[in-house]
C-alpha positions as CSV (number, residue, x, y, z in Angstrom):
1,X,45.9,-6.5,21.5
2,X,43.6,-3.4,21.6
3,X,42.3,-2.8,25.4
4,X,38.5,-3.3,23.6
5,X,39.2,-7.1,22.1
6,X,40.7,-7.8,25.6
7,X,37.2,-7.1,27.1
8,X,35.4,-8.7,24.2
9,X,37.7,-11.7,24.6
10,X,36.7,-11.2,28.3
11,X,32.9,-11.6,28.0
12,X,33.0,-14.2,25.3
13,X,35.1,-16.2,27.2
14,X,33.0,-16.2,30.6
15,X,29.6,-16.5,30.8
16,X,29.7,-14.7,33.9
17,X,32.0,-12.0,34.8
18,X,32.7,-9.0,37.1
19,X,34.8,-6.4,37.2
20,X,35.6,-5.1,40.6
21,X,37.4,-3.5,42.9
22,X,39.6,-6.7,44.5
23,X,39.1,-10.1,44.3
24,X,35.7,-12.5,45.6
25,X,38.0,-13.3,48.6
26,X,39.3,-10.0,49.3
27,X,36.9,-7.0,47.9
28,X,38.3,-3.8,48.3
29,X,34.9,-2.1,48.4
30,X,31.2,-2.7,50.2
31,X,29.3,-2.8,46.5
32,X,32.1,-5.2,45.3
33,X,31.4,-7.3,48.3
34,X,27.6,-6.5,48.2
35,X,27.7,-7.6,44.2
36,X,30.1,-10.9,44.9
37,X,28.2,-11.9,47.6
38,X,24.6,-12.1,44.9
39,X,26.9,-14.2,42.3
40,X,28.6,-16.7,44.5
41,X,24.6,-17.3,46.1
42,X,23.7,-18.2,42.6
43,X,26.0,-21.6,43.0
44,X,27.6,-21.6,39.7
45,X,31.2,-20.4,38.8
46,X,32.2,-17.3,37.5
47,X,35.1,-14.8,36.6
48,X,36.4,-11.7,37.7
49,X,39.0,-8.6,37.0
50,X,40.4,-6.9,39.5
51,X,40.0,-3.7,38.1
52,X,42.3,-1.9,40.7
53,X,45.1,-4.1,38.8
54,X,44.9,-2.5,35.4
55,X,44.1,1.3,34.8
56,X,43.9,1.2,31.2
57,X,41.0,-1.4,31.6
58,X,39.2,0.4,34.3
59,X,39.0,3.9,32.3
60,X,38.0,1.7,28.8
61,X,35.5,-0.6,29.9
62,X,33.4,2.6,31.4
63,X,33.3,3.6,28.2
64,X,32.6,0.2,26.9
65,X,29.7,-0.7,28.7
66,X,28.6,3.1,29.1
67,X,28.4,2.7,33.0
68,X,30.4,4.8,35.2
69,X,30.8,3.0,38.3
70,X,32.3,-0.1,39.3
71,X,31.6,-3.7,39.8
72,X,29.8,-4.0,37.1
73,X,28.3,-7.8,36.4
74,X,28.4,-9.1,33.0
75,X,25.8,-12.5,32.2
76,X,26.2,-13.7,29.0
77,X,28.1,-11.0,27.5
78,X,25.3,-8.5,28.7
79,X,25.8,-5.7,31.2
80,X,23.1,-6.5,33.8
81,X,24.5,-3.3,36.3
82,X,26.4,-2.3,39.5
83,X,25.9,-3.5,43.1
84,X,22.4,-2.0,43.3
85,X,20.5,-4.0,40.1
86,X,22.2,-7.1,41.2
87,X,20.9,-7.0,45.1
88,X,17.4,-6.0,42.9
89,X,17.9,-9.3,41.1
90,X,19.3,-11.5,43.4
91,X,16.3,-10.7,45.7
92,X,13.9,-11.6,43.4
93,X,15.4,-14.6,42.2
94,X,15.9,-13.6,38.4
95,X,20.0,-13.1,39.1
96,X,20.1,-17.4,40.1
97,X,18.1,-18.0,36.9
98,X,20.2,-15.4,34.6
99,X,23.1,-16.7,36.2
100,X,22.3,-20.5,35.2
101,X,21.1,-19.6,31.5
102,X,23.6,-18.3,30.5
103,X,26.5,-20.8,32.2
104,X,24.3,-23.8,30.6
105,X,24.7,-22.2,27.1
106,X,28.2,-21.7,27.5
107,X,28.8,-25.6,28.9
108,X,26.2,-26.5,25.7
């Protein structure tokens, strides 16, 4: 399978998604922590790739999504950003509410 269905299959899949450095439980960077952190306050469940674990998949989805840095949140199937939109939105409350949009749809 081409590295570009794999992320498509990815983001259909999962409402929510990151891609980070590490895992929810063990993030191998502050922003991944920082960004993990915002979605697990939203309550609902979510996905992630360890991005660390795949190089091919770290180098394609920048050019995917057209964002260079890593974690990099995905709500429904939509880049939202890195560690520093997400604190943005999770401070303001729109992250909970993206967050629950878009895991309703998928459950509907």
């Amino acid at each position: 399978m081409d590295i570009n269905e794999t992320i498509k299959g990815q983001l259909q899949d999962n409402p929510v998604i990151i891609y980070m450095k590490g895992s929810p439980e063990a993030p191998q960077c502050g922003f991944s922590s920082k960004t993990v952190q915002a979605v697990m306050a939203c309550g609902e469940r979510f996905a992630y790739v360890n991005i660390l674990d795949n190089q091919e998949l770290r180098e394609s989805l920048k050019v995917y999504s057209n964002w260079p840095t890593y974690p990099q949140l995905y709500v429904g199937g939509e880049l939202v950003g890195g560690c520093d939109i997400v604190a943005e939105l999770s401070e303001s409350g729109e992250l909970a509410e993206m967050v629950k949009v878009a895991v309703s749809k998928a459950e509907a």
